[in-house]
KEMINU-584789 format. One record per residue (C-alpha): residue number from 1; residue in three letters; x, y, z. Coordinates in nm, 4 decimals. Example, Ala and Ser with C-alpha at 12.3 -4.5 7.8 and 13.67 -1.06 7.14 Angstrom:
# residues 2
loba | dodo | u | v | w
1 | ALA | 1.2300 | -0.4500 | 0.7800 $
2 | SER | 1.3670 | -0.1060 | 0.7140 $
//
This chain:
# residues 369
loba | dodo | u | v | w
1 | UNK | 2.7390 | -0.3080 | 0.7587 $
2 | UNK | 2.9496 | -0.4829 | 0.5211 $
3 | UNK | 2.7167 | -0.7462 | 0.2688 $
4 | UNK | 2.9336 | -0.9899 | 0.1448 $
5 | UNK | 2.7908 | -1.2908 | -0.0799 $
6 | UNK | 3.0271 | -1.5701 | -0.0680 $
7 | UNK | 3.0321 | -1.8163 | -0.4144 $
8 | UNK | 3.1573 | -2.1487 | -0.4181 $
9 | UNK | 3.0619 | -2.4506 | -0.6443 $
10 | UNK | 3.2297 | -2.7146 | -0.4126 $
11 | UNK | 2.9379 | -3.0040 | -0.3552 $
12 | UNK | 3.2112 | -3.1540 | -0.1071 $
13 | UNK | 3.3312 | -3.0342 | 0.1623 $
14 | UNK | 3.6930 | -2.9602 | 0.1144 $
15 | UNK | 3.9059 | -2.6561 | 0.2882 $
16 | UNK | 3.6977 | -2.4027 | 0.1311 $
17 | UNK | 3.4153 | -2.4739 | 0.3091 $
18 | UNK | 3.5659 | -2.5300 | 0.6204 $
19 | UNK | 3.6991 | -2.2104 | 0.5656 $
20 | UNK | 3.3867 | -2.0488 | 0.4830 $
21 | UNK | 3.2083 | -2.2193 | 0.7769 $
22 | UNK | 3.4596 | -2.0885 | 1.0006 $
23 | UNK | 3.4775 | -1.7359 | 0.8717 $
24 | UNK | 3.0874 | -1.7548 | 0.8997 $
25 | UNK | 3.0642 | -1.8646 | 1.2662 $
26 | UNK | 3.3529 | -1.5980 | 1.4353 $
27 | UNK | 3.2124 | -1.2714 | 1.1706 $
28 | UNK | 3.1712 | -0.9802 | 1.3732 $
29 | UNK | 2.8513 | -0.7684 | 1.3393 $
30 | UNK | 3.0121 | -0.5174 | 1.0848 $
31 | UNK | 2.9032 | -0.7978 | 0.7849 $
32 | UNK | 2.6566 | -0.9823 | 0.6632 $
33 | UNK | 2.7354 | -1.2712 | 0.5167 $
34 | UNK | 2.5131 | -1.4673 | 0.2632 $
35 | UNK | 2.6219 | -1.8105 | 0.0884 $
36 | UNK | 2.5880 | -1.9063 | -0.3042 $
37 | UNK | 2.6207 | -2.2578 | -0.3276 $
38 | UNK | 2.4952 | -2.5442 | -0.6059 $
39 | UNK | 2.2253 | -2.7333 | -0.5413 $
40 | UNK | 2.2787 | -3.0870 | -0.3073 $
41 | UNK | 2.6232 | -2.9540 | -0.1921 $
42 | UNK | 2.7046 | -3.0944 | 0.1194 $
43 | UNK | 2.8320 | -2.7753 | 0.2564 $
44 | UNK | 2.4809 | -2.6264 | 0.2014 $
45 | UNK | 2.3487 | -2.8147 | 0.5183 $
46 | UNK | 2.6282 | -2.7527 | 0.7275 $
47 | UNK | 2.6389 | -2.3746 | 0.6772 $
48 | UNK | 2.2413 | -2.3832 | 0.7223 $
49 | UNK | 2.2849 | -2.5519 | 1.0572 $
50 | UNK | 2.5332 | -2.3156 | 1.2199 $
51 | UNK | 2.2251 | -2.0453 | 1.1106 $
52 | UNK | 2.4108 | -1.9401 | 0.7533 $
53 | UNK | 2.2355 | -1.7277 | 0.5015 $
54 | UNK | 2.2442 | -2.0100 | 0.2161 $
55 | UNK | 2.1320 | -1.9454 | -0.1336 $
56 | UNK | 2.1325 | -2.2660 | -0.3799 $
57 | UNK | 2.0770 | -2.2780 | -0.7336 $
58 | UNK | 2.1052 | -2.4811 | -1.0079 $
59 | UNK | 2.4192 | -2.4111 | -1.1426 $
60 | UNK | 2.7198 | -2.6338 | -1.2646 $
61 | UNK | 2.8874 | -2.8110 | -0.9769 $
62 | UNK | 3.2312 | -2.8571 | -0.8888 $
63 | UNK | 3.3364 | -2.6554 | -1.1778 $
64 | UNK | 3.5569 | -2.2933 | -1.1737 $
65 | UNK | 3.4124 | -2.2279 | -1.5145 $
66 | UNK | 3.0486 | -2.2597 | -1.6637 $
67 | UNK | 2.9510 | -2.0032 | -1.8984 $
68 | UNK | 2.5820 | -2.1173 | -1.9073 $
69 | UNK | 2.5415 | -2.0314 | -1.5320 $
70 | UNK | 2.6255 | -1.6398 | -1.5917 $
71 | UNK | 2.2860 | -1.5670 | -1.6671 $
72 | UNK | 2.1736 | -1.7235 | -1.3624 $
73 | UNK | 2.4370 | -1.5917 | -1.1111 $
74 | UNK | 2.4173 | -1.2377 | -1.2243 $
75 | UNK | 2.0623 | -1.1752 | -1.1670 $
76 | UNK | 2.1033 | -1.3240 | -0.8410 $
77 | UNK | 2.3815 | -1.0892 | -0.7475 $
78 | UNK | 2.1940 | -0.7675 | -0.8945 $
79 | UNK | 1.8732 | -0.9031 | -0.6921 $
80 | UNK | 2.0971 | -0.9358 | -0.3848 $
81 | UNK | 2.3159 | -0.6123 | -0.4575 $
82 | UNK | 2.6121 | -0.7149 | -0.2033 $
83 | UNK | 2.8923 | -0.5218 | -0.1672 $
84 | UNK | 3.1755 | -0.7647 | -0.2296 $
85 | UNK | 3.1282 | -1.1179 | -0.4409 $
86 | UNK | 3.3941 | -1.3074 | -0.2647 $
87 | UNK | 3.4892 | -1.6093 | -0.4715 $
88 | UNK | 3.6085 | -1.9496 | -0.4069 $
89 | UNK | 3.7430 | -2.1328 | -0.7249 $
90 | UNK | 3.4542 | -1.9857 | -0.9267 $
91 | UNK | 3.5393 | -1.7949 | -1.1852 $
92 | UNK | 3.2287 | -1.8055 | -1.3204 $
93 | UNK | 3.0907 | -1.6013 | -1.0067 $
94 | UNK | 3.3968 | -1.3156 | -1.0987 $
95 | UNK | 3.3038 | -1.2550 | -1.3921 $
96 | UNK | 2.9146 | -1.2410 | -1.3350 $
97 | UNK | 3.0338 | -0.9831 | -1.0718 $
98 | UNK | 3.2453 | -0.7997 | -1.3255 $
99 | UNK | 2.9509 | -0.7331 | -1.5397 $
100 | UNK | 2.6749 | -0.6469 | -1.2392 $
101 | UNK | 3.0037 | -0.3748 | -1.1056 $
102 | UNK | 3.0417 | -0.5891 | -0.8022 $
103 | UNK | 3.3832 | -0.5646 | -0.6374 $
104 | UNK | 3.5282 | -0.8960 | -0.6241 $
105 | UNK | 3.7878 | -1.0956 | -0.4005 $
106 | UNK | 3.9155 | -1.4261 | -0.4549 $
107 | UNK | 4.0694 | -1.6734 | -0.2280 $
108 | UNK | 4.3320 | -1.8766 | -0.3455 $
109 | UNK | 4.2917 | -2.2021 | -0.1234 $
110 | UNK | 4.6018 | -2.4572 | -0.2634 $
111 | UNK | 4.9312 | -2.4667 | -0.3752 $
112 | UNK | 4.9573 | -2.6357 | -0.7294 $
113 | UNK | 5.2834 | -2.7432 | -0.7826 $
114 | UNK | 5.2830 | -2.7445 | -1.1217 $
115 | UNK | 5.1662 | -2.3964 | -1.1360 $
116 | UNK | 5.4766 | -2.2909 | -0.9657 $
117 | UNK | 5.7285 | -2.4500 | -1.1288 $
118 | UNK | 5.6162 | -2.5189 | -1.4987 $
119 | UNK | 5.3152 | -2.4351 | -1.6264 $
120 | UNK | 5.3296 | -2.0591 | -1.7995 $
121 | UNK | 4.9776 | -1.8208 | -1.7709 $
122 | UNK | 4.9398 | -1.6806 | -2.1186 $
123 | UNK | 5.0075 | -1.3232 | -2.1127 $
124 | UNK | 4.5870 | -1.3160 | -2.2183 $
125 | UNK | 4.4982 | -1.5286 | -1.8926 $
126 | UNK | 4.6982 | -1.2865 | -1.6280 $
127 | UNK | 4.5352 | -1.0069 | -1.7667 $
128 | UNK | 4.1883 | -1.1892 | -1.7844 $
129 | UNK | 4.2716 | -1.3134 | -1.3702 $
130 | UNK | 4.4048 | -0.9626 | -1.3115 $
131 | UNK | 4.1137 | -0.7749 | -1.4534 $
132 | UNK | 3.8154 | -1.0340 | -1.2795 $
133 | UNK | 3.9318 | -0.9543 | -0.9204 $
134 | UNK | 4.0338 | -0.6263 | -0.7307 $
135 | UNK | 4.1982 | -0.8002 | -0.4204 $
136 | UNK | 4.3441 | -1.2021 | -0.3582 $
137 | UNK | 4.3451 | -1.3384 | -0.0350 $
138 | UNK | 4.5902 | -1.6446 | 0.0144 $
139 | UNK | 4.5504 | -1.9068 | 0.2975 $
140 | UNK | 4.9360 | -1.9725 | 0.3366 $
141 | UNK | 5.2490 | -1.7698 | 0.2450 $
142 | UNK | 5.3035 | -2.0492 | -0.0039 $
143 | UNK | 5.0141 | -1.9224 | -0.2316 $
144 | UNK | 5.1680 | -1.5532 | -0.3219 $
145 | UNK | 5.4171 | -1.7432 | -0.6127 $
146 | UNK | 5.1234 | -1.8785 | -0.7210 $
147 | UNK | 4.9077 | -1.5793 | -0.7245 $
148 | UNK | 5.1467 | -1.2960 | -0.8826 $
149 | UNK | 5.2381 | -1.6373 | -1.1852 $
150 | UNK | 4.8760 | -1.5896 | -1.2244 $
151 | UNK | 4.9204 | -1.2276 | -1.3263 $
152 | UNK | 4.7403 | -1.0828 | -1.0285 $
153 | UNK | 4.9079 | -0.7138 | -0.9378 $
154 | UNK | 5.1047 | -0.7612 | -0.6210 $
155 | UNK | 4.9244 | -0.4270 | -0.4320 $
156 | UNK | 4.5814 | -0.6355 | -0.4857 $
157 | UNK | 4.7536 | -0.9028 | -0.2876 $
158 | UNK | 4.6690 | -1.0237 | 0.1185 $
159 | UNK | 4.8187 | -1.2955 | 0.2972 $
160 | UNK | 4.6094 | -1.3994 | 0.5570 $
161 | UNK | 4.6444 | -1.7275 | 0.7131 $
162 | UNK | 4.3716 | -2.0254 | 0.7532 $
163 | UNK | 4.2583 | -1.9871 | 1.0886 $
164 | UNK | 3.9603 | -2.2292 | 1.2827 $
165 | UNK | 3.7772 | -2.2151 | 1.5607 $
166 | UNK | 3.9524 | -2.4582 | 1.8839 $
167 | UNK | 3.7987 | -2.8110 | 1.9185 $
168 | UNK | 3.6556 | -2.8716 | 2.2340 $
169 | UNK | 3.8687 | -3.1161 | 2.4221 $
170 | UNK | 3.6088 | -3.4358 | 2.5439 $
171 | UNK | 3.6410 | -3.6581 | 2.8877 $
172 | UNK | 3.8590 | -4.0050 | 2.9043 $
173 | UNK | 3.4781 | -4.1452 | 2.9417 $
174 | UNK | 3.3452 | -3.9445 | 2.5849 $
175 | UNK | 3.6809 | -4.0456 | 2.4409 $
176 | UNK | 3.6186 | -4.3809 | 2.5115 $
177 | UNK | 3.2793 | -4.4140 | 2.4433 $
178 | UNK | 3.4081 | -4.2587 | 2.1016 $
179 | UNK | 3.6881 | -4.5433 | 2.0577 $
180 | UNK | 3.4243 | -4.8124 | 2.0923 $
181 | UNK | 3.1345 | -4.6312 | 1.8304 $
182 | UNK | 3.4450 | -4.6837 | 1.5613 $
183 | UNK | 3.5761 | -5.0365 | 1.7332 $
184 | UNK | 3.9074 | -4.9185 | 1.8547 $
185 | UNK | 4.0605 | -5.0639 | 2.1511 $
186 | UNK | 4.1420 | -4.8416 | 2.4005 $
187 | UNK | 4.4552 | -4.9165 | 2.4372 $
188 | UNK | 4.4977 | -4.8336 | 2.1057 $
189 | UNK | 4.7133 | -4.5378 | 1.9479 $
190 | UNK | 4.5253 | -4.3471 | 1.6555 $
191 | UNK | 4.6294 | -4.1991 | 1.3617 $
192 | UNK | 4.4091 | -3.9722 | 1.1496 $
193 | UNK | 4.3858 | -3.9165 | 0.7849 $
194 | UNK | 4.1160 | -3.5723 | 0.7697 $
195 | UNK | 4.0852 | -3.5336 | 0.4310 $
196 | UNK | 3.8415 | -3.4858 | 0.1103 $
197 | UNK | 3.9401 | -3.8245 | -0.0903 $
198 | UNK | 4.0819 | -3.6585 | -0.3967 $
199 | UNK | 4.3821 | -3.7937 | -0.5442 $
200 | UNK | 4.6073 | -3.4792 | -0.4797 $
201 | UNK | 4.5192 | -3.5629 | -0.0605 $
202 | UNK | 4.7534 | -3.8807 | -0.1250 $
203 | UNK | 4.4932 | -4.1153 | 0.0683 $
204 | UNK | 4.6330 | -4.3988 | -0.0942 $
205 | UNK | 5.0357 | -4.2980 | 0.0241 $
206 | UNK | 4.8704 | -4.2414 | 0.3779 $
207 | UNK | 4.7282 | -4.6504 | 0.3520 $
208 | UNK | 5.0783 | -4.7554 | 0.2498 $
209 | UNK | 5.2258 | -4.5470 | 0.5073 $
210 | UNK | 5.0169 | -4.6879 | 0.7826 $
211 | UNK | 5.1063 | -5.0697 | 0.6309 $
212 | UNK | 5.4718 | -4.9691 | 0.6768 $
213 | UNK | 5.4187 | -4.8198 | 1.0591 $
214 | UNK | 5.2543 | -5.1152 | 1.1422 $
215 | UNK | 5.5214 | -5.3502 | 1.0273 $
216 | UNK | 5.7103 | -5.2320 | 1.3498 $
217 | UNK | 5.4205 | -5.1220 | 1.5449 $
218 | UNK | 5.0860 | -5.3468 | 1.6179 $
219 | UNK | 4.9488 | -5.1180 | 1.8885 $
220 | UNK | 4.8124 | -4.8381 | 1.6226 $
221 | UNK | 4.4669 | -4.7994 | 1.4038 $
222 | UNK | 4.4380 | -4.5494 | 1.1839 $
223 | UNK | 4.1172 | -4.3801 | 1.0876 $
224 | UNK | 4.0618 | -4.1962 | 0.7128 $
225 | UNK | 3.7424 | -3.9429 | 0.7490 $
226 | UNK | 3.6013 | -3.8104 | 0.4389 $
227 | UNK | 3.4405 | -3.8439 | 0.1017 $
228 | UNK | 3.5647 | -3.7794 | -0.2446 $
229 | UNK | 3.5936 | -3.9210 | -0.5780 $
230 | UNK | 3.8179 | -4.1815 | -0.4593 $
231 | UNK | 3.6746 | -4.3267 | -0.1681 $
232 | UNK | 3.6001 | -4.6817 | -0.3255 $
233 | UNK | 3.9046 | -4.6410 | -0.4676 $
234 | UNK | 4.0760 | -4.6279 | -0.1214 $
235 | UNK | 3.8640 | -4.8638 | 0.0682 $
236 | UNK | 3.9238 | -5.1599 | -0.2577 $
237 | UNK | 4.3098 | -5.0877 | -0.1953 $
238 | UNK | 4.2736 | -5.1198 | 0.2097 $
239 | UNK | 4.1006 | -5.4693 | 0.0992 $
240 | UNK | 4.3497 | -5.5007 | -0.1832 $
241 | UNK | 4.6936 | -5.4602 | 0.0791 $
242 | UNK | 4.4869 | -5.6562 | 0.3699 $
243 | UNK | 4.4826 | -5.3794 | 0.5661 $
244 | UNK | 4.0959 | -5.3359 | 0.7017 $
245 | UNK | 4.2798 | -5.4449 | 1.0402 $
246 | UNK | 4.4149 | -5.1587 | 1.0774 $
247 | UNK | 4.2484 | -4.9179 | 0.8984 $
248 | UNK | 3.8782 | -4.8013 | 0.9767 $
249 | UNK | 3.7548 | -4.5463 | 0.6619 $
250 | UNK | 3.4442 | -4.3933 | 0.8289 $
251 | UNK | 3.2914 | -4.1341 | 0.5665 $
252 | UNK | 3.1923 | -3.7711 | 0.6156 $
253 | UNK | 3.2151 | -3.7091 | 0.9740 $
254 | UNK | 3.0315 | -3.4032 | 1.0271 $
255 | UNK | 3.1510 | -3.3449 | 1.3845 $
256 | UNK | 3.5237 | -3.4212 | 1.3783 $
257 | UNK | 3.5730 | -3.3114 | 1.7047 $
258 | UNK | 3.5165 | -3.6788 | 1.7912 $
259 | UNK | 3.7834 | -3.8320 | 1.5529 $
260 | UNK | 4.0014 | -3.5588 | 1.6270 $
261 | UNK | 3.9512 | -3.6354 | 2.0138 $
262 | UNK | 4.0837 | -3.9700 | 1.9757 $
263 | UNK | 4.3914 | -3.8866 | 1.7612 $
264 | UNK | 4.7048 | -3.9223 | 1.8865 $
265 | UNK | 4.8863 | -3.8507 | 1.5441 $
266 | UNK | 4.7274 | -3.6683 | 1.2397 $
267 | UNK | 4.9174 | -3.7640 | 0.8900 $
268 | UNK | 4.8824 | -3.5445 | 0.5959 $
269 | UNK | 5.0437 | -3.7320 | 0.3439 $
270 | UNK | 4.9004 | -3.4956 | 0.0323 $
271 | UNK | 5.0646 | -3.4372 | -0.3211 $
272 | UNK | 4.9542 | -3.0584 | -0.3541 $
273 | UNK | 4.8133 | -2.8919 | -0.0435 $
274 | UNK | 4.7939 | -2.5106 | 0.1003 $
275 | UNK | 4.7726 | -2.4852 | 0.4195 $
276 | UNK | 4.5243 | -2.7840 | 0.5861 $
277 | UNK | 4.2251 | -2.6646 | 0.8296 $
278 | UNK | 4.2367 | -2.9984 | 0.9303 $
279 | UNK | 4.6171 | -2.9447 | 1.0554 $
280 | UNK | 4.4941 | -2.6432 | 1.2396 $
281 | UNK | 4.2228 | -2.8098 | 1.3869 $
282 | UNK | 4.4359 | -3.0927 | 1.5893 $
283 | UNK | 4.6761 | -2.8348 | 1.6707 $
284 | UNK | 4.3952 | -2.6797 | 1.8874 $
285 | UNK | 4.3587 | -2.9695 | 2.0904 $
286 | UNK | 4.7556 | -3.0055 | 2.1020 $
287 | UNK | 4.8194 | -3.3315 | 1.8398 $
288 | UNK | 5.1429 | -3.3309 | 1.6431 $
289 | UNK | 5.1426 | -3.3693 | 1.3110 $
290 | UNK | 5.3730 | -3.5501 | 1.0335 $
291 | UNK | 5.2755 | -3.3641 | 0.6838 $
292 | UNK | 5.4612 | -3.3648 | 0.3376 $
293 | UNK | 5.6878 | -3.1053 | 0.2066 $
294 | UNK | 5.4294 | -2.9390 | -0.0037 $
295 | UNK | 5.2636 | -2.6020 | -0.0080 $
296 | UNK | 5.1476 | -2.4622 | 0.2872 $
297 | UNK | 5.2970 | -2.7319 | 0.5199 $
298 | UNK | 5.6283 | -2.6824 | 0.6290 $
299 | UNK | 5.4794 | -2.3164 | 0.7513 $
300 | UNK | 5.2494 | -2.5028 | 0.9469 $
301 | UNK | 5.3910 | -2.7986 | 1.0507 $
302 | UNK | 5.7566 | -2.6880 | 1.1812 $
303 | UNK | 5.9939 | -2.9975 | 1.1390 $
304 | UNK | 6.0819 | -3.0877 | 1.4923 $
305 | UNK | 5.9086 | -2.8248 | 1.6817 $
306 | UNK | 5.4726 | -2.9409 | 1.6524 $
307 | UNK | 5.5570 | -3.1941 | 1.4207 $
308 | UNK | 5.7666 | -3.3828 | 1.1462 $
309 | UNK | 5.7478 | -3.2590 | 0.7213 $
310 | UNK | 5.8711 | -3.5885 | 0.5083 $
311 | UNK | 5.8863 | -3.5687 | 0.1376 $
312 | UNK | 5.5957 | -3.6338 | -0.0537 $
313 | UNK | 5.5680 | -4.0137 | -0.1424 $
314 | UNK | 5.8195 | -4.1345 | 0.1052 $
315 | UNK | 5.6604 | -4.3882 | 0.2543 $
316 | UNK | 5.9463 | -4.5054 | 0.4814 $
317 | UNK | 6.0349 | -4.1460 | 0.6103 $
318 | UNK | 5.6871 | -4.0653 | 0.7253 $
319 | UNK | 5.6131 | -4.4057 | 0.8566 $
320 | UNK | 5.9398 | -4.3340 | 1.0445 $
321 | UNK | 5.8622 | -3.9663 | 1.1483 $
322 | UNK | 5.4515 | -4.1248 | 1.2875 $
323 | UNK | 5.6565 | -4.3840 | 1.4813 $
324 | UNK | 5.8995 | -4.1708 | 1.6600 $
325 | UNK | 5.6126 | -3.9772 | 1.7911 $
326 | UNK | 5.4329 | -4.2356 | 1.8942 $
327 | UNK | 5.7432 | -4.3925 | 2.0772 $
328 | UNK | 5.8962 | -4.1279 | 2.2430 $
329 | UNK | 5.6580 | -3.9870 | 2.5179 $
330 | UNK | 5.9270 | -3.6408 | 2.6031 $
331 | UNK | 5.9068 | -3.6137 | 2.1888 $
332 | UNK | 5.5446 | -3.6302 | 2.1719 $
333 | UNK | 5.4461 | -3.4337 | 2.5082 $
334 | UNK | 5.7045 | -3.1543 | 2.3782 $
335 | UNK | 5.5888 | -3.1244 | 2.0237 $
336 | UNK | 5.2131 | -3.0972 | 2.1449 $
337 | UNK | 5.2587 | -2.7926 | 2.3723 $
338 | UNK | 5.4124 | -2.6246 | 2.0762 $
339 | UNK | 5.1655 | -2.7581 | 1.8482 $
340 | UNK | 4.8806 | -2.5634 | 2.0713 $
341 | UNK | 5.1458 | -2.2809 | 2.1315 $
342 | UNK | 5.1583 | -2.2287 | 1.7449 $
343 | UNK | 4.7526 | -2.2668 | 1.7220 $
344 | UNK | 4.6633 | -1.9962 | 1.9549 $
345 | UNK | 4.9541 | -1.7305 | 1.8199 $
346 | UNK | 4.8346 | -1.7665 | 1.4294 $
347 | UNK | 4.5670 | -1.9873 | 1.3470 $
348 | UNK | 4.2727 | -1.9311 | 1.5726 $
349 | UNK | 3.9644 | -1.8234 | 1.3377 $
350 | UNK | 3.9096 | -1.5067 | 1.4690 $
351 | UNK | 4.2080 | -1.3717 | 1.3832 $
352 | UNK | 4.1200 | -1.4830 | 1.0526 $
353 | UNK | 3.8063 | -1.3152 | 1.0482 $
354 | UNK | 3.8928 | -0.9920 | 1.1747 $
355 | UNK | 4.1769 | -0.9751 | 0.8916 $
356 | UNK | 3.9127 | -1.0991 | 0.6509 $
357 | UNK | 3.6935 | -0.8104 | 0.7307 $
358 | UNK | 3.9377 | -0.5410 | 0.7551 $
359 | UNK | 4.0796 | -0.6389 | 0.3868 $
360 | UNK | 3.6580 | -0.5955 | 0.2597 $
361 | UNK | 3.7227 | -0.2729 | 0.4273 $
362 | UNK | 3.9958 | -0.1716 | 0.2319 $
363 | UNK | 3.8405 | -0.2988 | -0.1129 $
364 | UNK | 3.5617 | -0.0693 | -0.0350 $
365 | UNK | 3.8111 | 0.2381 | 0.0298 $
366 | UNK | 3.9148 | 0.2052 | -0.3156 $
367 | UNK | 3.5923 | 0.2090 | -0.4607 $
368 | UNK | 3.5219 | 0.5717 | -0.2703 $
369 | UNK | 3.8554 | 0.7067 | -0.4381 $
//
């Protein structure tokens, strides 16, 4: 058996700990999975819940580097001896694994796109991110330009896409009974913002967008589920625009299959992305998607085949892309049998898992050589 300690400092939960709480819940029996995580990080209780091995300590949140937690996080890892450290936006947790001879994989979960197109690694940083890690994994094809401008050696490289596990699909009675807990009509159509609030998830271009669709369109509510750094910000400029109408922002919803049951549309309207679990998540219930043309996306979402890409920031074009879905019933019933089509050939989590497990398996082949 394969001990793996996963590290990540997120106190939110973003797509790395979906991701982690998915690759936790399909693992097969060859690993054993424990969970480093800073103290009052919402992920913590989640993981703990679906019967996780969670460790917490007091160590710097929300933060890839902290050079006062080393100490700390490398006597853990020597008492724990894993076999792989495998990292998530903590580069803290590499190098602590560096110096207790831990191999180490990181996960590259977003596409920045600044790092692609103009920011240059020092020559002393890509051999620094080159020599802290002896494999990548990237969520999205998008992330490999990323990873290799970080200086990471292509042969350490493994694409292996975001995968989650299928949302059950609820009754017209638990849908409605769902529609009423939130005060939507059911008669309603819903769109779905699923989303940590940070400003690079574009929550306020997904308020304007819904002010534009509803210009046109009265019969629509749209729900934004999640918590961030911006969420006042967001609900003041739903208050600010007039739009609390239309717009229900409902928090950290810890079982979205219930949002996501009552979705007709989900709208990704995000400045920098990789490649969304929340994207993958309605696509396993068969709901179409409008996302922006930024990094993982247009892999996910194909335009015109399980859903519409609009350019980031154009507010017309995705209110018009949301629209046309929800107008045009042979458009919408077509683009959600390939949305579930596309779901069950690629994304499913335990295809994830099992590619997951078989790249820990190759780190550790090295190691023997």
């Amino acid at each position: 058996m394969i001990k793996v300690l996963h590290v990540c400092s997120d106190t939110n939960i973003g797509g790395a700990g979906k991701y982690l709480l998915n690759l936790f819940q399909s693992a097969s029996s060859t690993v054993d999975l424990f969970f480093l995580l800073p103290r009052h990080s919402k992920l913590a209780e989640v993981l703990k819940n679906a019967g996780a091995k969670v460790i917490e300590l007091n160590i710097t949140a929300d933060k890839s580097l902290a050079i006062k937690d080393v100490y700390k996080i490398s006597r853990l890892i020597n008492r724990l001896n894993p076999d792989i450290v495998h990292t998530h936006a903590s580069l803290t947790s590499r190098l602590c694994s560096k110096l207790c001879n831990k191999k180490v994989i990181y996960t590259r979960h977003y596409v920045d796109a600044l790092d692609v197109n103009t920011q240059e690694v020092s020559r002393f940083k890509k051999a620094v991110n080159n020599a802290l890690c002896d494999g990548v994994i990237g969520v999205a094809n998008e992330t490999l330009d990323v990873i290799l401008k970080m200086g990471i050696d292509k042969d350490k490289v493994k694409i292996i896409l975001n995968g989650v596990a299928p949302i059950n699909m609820y009754s017209v009675e638990e849908k409605d009974n769902i529609k009423h807990k939130y005060n939507i009509p059911n008669d309603k159509m819903v769109i779905l913002l699923l989303s940590r609030l940070s400003k690079e998830k574009g929550a306020d271009i997904f308020v304007d967008v819904v002010g534009k669709i509803v210009e046109t369109n009265k019969n629509v509510i749209a729900i934004i589920a999640g918590t961030g750094k911006e969420e006042q910000n967001i609900r003041d400029l739903i208050e600010q625009k007039g739009m609390t109408q239309y717009i229900r922002q409902v928090g950290f919803i810890e079982n979205v299959a219930e949002v996501l049951n009552i979705t007709d549309v989900i709208l990704n309207t995000s400045i920098t992305e990789a490649q969304s679990l929340s994207l993958c998540e309605a696509m396993s219930l068969g709901i179409p998607a409008v996302a922006t043309n930024t990094g993982g996306n247009p892999s996910l979402i194909k335009h015109d085949y399980n859903g519409y890409i609009g350019d980031v920031g154009n507010i017309t074009q995705l209110a018009f892309f949301t629209n046309k879905l929800l107008n045009d019933d042979i458009i919408y019933k077509t683009m959600s049998q390939n949305a579930l089509k596309e779901f069950k050939s690629h994304h499913i989590s335990t295809i994830m898992s099992k590619q997951t497990e078989e790249f820990y398996k190759h780190i550790l082949k090295q190691v023997k050589k």
